[in-house]
C-alpha positions as YAML, in Angstrom:
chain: A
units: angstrom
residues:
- id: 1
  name: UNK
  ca: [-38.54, -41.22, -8.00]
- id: 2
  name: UNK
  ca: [-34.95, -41.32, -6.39]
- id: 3
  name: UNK
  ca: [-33.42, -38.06, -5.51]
- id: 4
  name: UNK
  ca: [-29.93, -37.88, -5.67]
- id: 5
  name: UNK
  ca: [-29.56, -37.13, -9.45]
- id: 6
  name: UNK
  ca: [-32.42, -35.00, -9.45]
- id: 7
  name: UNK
  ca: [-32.22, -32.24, -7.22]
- id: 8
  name: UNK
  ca: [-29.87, -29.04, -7.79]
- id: 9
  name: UNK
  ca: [-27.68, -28.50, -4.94]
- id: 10
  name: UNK
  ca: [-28.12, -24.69, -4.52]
- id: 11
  name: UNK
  ca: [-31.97, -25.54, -3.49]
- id: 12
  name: UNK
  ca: [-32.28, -23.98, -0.01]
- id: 13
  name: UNK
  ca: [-33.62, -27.17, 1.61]
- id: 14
  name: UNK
  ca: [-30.72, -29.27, 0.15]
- id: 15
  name: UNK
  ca: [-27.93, -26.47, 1.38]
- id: 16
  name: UNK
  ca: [-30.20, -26.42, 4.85]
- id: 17
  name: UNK
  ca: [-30.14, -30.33, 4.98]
- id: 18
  name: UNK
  ca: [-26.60, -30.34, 5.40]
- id: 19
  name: UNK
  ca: [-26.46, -27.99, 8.50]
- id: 20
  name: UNK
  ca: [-29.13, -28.73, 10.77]
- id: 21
  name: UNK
  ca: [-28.15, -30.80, 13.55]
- id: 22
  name: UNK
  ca: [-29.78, -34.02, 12.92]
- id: 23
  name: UNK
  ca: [-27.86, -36.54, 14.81]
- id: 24
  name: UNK
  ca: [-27.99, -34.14, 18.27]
- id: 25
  name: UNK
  ca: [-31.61, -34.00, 18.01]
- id: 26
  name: UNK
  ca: [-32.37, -37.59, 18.02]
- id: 27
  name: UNK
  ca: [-29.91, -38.15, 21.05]
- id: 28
  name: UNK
  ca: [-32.48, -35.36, 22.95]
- id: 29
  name: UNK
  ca: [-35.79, -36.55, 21.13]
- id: 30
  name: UNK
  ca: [-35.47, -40.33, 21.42]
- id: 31
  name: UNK
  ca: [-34.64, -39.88, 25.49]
- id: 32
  name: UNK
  ca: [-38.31, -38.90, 26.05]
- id: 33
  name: UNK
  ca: [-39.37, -42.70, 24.57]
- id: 34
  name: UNK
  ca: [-39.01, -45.39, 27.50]
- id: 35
  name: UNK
  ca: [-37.44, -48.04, 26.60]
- id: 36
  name: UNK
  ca: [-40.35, -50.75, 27.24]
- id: 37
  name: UNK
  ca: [-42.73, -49.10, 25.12]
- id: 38
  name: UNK
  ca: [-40.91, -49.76, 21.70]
- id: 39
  name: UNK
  ca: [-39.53, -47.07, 19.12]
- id: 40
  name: UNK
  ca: [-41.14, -43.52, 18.20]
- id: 41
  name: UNK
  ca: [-43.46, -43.79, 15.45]
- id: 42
  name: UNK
  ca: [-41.69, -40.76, 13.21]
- id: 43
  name: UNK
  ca: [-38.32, -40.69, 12.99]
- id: 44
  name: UNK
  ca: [-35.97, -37.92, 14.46]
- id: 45
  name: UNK
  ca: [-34.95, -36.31, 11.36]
- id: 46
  name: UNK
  ca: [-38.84, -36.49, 9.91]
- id: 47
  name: UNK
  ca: [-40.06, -34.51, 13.19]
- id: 48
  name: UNK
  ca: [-37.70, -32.12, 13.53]
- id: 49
  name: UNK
  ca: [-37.83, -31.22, 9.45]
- id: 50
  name: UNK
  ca: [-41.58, -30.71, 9.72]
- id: 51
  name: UNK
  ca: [-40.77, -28.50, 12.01]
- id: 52
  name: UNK
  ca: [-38.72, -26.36, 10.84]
- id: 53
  name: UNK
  ca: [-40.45, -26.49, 7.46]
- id: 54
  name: UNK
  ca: [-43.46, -25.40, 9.36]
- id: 55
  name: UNK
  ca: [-41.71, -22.05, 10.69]
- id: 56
  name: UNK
  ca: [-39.80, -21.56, 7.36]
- id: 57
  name: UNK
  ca: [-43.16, -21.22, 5.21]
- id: 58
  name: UNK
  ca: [-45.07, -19.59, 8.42]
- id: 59
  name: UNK
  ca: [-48.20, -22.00, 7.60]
- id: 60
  name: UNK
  ca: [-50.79, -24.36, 9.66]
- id: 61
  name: UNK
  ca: [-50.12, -28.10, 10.89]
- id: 62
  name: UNK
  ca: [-52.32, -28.78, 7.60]
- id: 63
  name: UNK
  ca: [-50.34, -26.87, 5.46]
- id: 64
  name: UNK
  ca: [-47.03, -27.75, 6.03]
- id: 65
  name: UNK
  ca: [-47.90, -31.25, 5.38]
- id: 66
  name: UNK
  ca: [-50.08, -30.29, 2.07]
- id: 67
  name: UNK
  ca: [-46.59, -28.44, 1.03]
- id: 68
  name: UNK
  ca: [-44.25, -31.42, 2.34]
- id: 69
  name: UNK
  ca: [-46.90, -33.52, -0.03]
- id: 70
  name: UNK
  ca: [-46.55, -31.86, -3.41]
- id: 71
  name: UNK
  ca: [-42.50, -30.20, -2.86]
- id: 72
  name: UNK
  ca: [-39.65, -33.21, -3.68]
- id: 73
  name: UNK
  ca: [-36.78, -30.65, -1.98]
- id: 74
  name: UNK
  ca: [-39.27, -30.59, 1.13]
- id: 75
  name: UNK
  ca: [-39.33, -34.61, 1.37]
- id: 76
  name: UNK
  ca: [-35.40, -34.72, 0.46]
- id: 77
  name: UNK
  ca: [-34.84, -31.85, 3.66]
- id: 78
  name: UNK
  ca: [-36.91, -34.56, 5.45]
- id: 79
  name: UNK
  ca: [-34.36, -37.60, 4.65]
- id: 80
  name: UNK
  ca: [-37.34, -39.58, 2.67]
- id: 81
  name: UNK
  ca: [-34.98, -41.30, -0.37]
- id: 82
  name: UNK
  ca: [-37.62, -41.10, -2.70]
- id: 83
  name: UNK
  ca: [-40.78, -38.76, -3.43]
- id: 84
  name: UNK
  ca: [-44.15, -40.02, -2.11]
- id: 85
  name: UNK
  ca: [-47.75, -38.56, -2.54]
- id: 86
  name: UNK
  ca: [-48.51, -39.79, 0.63]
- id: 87
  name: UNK
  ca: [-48.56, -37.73, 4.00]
- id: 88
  name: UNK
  ca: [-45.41, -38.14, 5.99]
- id: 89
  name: UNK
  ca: [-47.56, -37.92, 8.98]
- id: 90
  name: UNK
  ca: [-51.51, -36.87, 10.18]
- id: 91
  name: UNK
  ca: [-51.41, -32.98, 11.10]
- id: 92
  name: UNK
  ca: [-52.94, -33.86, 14.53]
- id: 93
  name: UNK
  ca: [-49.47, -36.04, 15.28]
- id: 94
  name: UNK
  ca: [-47.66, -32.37, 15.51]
- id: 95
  name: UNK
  ca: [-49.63, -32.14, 19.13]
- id: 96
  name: UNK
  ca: [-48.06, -34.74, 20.41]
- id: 97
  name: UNK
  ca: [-44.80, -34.58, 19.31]
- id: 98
  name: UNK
  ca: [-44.63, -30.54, 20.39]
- id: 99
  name: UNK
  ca: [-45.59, -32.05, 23.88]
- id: 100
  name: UNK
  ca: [-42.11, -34.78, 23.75]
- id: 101
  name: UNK
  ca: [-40.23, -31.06, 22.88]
- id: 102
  name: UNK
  ca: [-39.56, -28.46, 25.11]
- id: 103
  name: UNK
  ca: [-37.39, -25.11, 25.17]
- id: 104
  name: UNK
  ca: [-34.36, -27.29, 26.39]
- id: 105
  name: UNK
  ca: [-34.06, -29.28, 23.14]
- id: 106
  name: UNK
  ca: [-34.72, -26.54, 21.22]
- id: 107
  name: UNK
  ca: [-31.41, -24.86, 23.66]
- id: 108
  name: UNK
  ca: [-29.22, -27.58, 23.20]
- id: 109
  name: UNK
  ca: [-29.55, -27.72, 19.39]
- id: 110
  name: UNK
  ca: [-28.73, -23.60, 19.59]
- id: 111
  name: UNK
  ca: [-25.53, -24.54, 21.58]
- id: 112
  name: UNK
  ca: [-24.20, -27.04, 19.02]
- id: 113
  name: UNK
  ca: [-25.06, -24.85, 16.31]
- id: 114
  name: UNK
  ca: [-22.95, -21.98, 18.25]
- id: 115
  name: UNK
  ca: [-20.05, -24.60, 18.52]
- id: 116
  name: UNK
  ca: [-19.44, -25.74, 15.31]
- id: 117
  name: UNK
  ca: [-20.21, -21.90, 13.79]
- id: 118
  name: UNK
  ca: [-17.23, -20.62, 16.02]
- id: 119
  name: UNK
  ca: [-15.72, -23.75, 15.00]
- id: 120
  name: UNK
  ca: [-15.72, -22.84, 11.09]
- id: 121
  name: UNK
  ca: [-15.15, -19.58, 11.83]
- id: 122
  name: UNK
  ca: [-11.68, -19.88, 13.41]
- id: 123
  name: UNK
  ca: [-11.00, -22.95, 10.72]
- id: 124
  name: UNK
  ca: [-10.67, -20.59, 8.05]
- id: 125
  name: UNK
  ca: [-9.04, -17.88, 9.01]
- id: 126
  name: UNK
  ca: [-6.61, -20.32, 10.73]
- id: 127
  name: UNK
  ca: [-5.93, -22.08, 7.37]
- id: 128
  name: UNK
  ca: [-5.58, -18.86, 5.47]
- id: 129
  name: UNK
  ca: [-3.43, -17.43, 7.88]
- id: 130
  name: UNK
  ca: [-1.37, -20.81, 7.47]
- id: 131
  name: UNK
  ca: [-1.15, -20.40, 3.81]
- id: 132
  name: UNK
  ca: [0.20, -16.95, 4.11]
- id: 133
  name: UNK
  ca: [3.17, -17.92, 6.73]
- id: 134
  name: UNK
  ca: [4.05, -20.78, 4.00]
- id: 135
  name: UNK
  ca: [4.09, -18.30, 1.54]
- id: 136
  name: UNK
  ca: [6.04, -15.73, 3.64]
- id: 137
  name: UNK
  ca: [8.55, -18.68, 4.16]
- id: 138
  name: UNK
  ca: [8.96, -20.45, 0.65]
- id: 139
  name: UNK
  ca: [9.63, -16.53, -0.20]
- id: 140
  name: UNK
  ca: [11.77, -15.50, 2.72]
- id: 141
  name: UNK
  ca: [9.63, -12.09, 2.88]
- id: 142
  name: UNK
  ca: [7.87, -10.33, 5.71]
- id: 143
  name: UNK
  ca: [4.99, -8.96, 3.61]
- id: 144
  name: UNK
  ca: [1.76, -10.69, 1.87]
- id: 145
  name: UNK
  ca: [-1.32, -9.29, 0.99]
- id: 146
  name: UNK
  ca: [-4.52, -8.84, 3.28]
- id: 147
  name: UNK
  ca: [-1.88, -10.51, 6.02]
- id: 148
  name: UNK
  ca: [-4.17, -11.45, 8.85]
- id: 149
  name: UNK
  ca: [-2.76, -10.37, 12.74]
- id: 150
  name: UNK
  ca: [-5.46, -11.50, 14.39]
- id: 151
  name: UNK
  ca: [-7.58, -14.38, 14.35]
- id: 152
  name: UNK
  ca: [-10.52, -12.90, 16.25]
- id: 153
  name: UNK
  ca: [-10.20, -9.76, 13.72]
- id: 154
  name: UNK
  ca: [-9.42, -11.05, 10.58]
- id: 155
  name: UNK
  ca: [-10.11, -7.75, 8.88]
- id: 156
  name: UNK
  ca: [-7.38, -6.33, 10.98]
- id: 157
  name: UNK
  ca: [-4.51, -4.91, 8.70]
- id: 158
  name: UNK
  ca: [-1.32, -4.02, 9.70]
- id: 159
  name: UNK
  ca: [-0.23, -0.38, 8.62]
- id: 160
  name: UNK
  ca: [2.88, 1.10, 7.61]
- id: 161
  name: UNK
  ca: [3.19, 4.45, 9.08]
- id: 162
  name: UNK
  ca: [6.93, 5.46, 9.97]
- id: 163
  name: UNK
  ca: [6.48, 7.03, 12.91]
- id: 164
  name: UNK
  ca: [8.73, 7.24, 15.45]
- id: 165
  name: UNK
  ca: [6.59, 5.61, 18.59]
- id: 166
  name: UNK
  ca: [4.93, 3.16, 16.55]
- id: 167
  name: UNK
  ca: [6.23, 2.30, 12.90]
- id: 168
  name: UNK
  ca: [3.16, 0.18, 12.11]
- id: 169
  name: UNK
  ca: [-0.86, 0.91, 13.38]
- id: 170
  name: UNK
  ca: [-3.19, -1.31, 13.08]
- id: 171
  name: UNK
  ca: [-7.13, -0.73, 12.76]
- id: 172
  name: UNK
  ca: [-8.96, 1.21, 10.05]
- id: 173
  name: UNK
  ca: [-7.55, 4.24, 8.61]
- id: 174
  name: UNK
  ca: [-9.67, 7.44, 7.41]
- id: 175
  name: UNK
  ca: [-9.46, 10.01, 5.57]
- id: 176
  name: UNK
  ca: [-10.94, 13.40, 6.48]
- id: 177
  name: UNK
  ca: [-11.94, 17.10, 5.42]
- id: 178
  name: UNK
  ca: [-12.71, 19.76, 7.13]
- id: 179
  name: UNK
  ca: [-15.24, 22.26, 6.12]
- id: 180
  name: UNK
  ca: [-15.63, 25.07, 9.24]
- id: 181
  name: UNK
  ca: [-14.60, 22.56, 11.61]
- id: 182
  name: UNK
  ca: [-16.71, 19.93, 10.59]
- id: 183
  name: UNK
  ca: [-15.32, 16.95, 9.68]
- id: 184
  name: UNK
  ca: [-16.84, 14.68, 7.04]
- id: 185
  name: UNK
  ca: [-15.02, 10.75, 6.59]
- id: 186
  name: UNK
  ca: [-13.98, 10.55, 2.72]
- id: 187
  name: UNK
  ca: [-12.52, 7.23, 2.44]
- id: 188
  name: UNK
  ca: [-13.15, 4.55, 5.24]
- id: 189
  name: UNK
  ca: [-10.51, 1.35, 4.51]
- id: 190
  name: UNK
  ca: [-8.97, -1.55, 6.80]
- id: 191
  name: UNK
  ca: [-6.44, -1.93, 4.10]
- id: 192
  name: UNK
  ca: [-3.50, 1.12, 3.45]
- id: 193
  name: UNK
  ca: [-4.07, 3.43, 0.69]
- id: 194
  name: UNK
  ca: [-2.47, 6.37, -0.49]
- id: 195
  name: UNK
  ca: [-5.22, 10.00, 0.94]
- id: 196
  name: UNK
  ca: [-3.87, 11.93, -2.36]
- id: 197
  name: UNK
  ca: [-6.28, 9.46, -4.46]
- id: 198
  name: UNK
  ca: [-9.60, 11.27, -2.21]
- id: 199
  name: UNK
  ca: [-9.01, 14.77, -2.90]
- id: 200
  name: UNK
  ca: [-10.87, 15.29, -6.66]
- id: 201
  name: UNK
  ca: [-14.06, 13.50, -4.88]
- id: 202
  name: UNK
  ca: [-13.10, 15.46, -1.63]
- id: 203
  name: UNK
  ca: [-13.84, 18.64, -4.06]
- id: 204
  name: UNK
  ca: [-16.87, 17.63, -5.14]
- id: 205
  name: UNK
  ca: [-18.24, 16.59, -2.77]
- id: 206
  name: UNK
  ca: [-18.11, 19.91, -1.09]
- id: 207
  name: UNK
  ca: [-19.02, 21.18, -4.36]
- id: 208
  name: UNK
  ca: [-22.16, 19.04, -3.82]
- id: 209
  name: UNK
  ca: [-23.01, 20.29, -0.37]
- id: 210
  name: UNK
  ca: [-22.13, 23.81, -0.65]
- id: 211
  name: UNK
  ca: [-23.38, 24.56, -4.42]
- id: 212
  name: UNK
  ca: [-20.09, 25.59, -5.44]
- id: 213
  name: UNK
  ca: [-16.17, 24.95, -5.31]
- id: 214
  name: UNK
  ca: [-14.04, 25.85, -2.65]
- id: 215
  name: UNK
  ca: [-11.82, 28.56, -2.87]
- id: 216
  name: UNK
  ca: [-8.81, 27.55, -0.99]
- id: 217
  name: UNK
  ca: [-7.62, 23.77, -0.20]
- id: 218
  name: UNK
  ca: [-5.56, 23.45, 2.40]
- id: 219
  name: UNK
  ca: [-3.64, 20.16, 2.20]
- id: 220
  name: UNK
  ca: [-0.24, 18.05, 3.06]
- id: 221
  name: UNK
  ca: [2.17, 17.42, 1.02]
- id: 222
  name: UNK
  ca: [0.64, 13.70, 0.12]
- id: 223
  name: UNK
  ca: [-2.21, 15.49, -1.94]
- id: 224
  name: UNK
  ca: [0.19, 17.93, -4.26]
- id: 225
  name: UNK
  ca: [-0.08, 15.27, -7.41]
- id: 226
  name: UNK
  ca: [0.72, 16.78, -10.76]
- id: 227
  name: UNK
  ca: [-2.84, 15.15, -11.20]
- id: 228
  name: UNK
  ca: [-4.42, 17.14, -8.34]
- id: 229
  name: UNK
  ca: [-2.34, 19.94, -8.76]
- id: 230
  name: UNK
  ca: [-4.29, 20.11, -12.73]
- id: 231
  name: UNK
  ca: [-7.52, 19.23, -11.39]
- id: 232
  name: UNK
  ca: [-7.29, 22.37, -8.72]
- id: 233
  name: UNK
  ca: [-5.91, 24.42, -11.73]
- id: 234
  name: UNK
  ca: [-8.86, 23.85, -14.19]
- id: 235
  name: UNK
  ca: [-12.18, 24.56, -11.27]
- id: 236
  name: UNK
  ca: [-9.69, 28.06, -10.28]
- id: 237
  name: UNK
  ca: [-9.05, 26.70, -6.53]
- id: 238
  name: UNK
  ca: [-6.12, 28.38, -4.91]
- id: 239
  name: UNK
  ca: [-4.16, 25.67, -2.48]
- id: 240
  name: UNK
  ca: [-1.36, 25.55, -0.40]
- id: 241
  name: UNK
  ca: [1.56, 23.84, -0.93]
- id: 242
  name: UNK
  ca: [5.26, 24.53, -3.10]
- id: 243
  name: UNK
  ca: [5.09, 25.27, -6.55]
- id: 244
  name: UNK
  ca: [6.90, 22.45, -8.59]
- id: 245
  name: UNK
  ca: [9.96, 22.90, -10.75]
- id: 246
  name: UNK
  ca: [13.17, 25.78, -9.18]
- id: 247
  name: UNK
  ca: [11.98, 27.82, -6.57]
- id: 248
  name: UNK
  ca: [11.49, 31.27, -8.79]
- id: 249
  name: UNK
  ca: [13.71, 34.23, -7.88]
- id: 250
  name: UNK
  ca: [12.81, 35.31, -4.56]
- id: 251
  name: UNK
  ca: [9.71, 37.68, -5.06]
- id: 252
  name: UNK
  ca: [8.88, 40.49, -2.20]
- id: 253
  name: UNK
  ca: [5.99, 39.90, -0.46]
- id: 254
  name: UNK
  ca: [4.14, 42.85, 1.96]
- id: 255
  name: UNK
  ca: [4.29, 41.57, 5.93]
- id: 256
  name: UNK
  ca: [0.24, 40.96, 4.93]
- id: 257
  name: UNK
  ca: [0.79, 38.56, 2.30]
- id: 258
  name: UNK
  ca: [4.08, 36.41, 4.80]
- id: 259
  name: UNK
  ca: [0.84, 36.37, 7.34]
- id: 260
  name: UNK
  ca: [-1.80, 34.84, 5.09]
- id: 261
  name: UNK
  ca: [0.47, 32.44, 3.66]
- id: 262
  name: UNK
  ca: [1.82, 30.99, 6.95]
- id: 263
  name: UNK
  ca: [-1.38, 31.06, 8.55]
- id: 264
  name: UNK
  ca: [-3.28, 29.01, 5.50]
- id: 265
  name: UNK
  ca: [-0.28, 26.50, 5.71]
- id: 266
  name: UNK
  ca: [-0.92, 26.36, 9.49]
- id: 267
  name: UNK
  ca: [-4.44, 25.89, 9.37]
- id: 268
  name: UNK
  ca: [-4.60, 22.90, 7.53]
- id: 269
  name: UNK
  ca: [-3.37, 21.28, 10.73]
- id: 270
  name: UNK
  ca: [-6.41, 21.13, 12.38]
- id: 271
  name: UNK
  ca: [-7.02, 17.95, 10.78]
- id: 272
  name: UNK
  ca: [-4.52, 16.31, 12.61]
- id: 273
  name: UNK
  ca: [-5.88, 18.21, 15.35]
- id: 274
  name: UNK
  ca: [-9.23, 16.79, 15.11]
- id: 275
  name: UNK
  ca: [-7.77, 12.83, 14.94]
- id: 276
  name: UNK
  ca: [-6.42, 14.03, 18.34]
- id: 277
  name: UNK
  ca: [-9.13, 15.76, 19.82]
- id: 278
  name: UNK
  ca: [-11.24, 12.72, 18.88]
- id: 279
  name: UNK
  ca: [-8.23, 10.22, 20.35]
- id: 280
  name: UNK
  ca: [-8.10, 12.19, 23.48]
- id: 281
  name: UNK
  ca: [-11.35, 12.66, 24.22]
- id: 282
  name: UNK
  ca: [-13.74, 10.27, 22.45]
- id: 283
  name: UNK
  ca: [-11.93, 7.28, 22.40]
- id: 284
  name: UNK
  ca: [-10.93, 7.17, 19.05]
- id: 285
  name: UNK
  ca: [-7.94, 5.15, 19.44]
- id: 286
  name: UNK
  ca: [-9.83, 2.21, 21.57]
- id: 287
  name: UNK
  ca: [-12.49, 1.16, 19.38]
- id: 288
  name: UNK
  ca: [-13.87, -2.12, 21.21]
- id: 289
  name: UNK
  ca: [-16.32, -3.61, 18.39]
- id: 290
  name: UNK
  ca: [-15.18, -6.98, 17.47]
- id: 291
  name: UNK
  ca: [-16.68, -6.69, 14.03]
- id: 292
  name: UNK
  ca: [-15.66, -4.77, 11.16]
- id: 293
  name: UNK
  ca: [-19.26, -3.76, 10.15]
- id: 294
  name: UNK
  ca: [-19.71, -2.50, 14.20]
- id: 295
  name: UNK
  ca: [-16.47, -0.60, 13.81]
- id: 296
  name: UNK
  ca: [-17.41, 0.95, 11.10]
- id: 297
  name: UNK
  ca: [-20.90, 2.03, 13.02]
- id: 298
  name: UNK
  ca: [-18.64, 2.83, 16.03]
- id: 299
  name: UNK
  ca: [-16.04, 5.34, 14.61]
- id: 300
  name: UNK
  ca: [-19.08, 7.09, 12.63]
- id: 301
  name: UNK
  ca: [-20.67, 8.05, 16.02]
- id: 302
  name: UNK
  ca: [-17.65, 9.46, 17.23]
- id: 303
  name: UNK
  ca: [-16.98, 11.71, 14.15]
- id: 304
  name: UNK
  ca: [-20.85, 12.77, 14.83]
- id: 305
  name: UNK
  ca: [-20.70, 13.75, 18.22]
- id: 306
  name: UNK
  ca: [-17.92, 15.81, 17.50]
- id: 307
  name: UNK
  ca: [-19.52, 17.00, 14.92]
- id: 308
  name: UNK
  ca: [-22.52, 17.69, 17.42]
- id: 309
  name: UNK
  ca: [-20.34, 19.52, 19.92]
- id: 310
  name: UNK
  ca: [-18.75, 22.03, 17.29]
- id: 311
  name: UNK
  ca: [-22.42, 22.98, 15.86]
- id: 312
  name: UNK
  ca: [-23.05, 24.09, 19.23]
- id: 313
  name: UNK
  ca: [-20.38, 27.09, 18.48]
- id: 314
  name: UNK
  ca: [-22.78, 27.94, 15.83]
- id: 315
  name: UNK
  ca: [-26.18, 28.64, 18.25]
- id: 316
  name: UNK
  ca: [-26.48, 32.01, 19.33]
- id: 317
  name: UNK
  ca: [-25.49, 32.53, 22.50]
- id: 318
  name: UNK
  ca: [-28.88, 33.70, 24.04]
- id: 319
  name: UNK
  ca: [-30.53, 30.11, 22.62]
- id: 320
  name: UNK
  ca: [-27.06, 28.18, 24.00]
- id: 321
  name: UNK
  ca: [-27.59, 29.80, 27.35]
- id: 322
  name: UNK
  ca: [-31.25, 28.61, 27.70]
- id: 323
  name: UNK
  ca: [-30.38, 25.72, 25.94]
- id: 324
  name: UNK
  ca: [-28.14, 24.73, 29.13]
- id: 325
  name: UNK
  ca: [-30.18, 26.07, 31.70]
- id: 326
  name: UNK
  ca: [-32.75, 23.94, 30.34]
- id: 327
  name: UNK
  ca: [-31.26, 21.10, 30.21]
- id: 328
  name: UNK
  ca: [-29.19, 21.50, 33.53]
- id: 329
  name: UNK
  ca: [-30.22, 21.41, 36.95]
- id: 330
  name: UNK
  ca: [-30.56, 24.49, 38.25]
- id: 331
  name: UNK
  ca: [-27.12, 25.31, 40.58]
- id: 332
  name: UNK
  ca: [-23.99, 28.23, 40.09]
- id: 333
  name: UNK
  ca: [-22.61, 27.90, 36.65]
- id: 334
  name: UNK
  ca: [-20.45, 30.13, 34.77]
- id: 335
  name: UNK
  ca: [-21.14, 30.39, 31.01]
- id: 336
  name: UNK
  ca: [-18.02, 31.49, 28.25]
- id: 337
  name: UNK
  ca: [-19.28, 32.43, 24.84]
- id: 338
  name: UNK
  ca: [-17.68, 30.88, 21.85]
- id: 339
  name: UNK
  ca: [-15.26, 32.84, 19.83]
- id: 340
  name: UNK
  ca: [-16.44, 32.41, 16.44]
- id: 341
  name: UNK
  ca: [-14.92, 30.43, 13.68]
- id: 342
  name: UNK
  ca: [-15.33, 30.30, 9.90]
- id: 343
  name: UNK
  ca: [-12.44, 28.49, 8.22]
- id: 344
  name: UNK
  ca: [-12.37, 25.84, 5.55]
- id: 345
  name: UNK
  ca: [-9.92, 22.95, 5.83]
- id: 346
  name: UNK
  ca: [-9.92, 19.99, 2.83]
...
C-alpha cells in the first residue's frame, strides 16, 4: 500500500517527518561505520525514527516495534514508501545501535535544530516587516498596523503619547486603579488603546471585590464619556471631573466644600504617582524579558511587590516592629510609624 495519497497531512508523524533533522544525523551516525566493513544494516532515517517513536509513545524496545508494525503514519515517519507487516528491525538491534550513539549526536542534532528555529524565526518577522515598509511606500504614509520596530521583539508597538521628552513610548501600556493605594492592572495591551473603554469593568470589578460600588471615582479627563458619565449616573457614584454643557452660574460654595473638591481632583494623581514610584524604584521602565509572555510575568511582580510594601502600612505597628526585629539582625535601628491612609482612587 503506497502512502502518498493516503495519509492526511495534519497526522503528527507526517508534520514531525518534515522537521527532524534527517540528513545531519546520517552525516554523525554513518561516521561510526569503518569504511572496510561495508554499510550499516538499518538505515539512518529508520534508526533514528525508532527512536524517537520509542520516547514519543514512552514504551519498551518490543513495543515500539509492535506499534511501528500495525501504525502506517509510524512506517511513513520512518521513510518506508509503502506499509509492511513485517518488523523494521529485531528489538535486540536497539542495543547495538544505542551503543554507535552517544550524547554528542544527540548535541549536534539540538544545535541544528536551534539554527534553523532562530532561522524561521527572524524569516518571518523579517518578511512581514518587509511587507509593511512596501506598503508604507506604495502609500507614502508613516503608519501601518501592528508596525513591527524590532525584530528581536516583534510584539513591540510603537506608542503615540505627545509628550514633550518623548512623543512616542514603546513597550506595553497599562491601565490601573487604585483602591487605598493598591493598585490592581485593568487592561494589559502591547498595542494603544483608548483607558476610557476600562472604567465600567474598572467599577465592577471593585464592585466584585468589595461587595458594593464605589462611592467616588476619581478619574482624568480621558474617562468623562457621555457613556461613562451615564453608567456612573445610573449605580449613584459621585466622580470628579466638569459637568458638560455651559458652566452654570457661578454657585457659592463654603471654604469646606472649595477643600473637598480640590483635594478629590488632586488625589486622583496618585496614579500617575504610582507609574513613578514603580519607574523609580522598581524598574518599571527597564523591563529586560525578551518575550512578551515573560513581560507580562515581569511587570505583574512589580505591581505585587508594591503592592506588598503598601500592605505593610496596614500591620499594626506593634506586629511591624517585631516583624522587623525578627527578620533583621539585631544592631541600632530607628523605627517611624506609618501615617495612616484610607483613600480610594479608580
Amino acid at each position: 500500500m503506497p502512502f502518498e495519497a493516503k495519509l492526511d497531512e495534519n497526522n503528527r508523524w507526517v508534520v514531525l517527518s518534515k522537521i527532524v533533522p534527517w540528513e545531519e544525523f546520517a552525516r554523525l551516525y554513518y561516521k561510526n561505520f569503518k569504511s572496510n566493513r561495508g554499510a550499516p544494516t538499518k538505515d539512518a532515517r529508520l534508526v533514528l525514527g525508532v527512536i524517537i517513536i520509542k520516547h514519543i509513545m514512552k514504551t519498551d524496545d518490543r513495543g515500539v516495534i509492535e506499534m511501528i508494525q500495525e501504525n502506517p503514519y509510524m512506517q511513513y515517519f520512518l521513510g518506508l514508501e509503502a506499509f509492511t507487516y513485517e518488523q523494521v528491525m529485531t528489538p535486540s538491534l536497539l542495543v547495538s545501535i544505542r551503543k554507535r550513539i552517544d550524547l554528542d549526536v544527540f548535541e549536534s542534532l539540538t544545535d541544528d535544530l536551534i539554527r534553523k528555529g532562530l532561522k524561521l524565526k527572524y524569516f518571518f518577522v523579517i518578511q512581514h516587516l518587509l511587507e509593511q515598509q512596501e506598503s508604507m511606500y506604495k502609500k507614502k504614509s508613516h503608519q501601518v498596523e501592528d508596525r513591527i520596530v524590532s525584530i528581536h521583539q516583534p510584539h513591540v508597538r510603537p506608542i503615540v503619547r505627545g509628550k514633550a521628552k518623548a512623543k512616542t513610548e514603546f513597550g506595553a501600556k497599562i491601565n490601573i486603579s487604585l483602591l487605598d493605594g493598591y493598585a490592581r492592572v485593568d487592561h494589559f495591551d502591547w498595542d494603544a488603546f483608548n483607558e476610557g473603554q476600562d472604567l465600567q469593568a474598572q467599577v465592577e470589578r471593585f464592585r466584585k471585590l468589595t461587595g458594593k460600588y464605589p462611592e467616588l471615582v476619581q478619574m482624568d479627563k480621558i474617562y468623562l464619556t457621555r457613556e461613562n458619565r451615564r453608567f456612573l449616573k445610573e449605580k449613584r457614584i459621585r466622580y470628579t471631573g466638569e459637568p458638560l454643557g455651559r458652566k452654570p452660574v457661578k454657585e457659592i460654595k463654603s471654604r469646606y466644600q472649595k477643600r473637598k473638591e480640590r483635594r478629590e481632583a488632586a488625589e486622583r494623581n496618585q496614579v500617575e504617582g504610582k507609574f513613578g514610584q514603580g519607574k523609580r524604584g522598581y524598574g518599571l521602565n527597564d523591563i529586560r524579558a525578551r518575550l512578551a509572555t515573560t513581560s507580562n510575568s515581569w511587570i505583574g511582580a512589580i505591581i505585587f511587590v508594591m503592592n506588598l510594601i503598601r500592605h505593610i502600612r496596614d500591620i499594626p505597628l506593634p506586629n511591624f516592629i517585631s516583624l522587623l526585629l525578627n527578620m533583621m539582625k539585631p544592631r541600632n535601628i530607628n523605627i517611624y510609624p506609618f501615617r495612616p491612609q484610607m483613600k480610594l482612587c479608580a
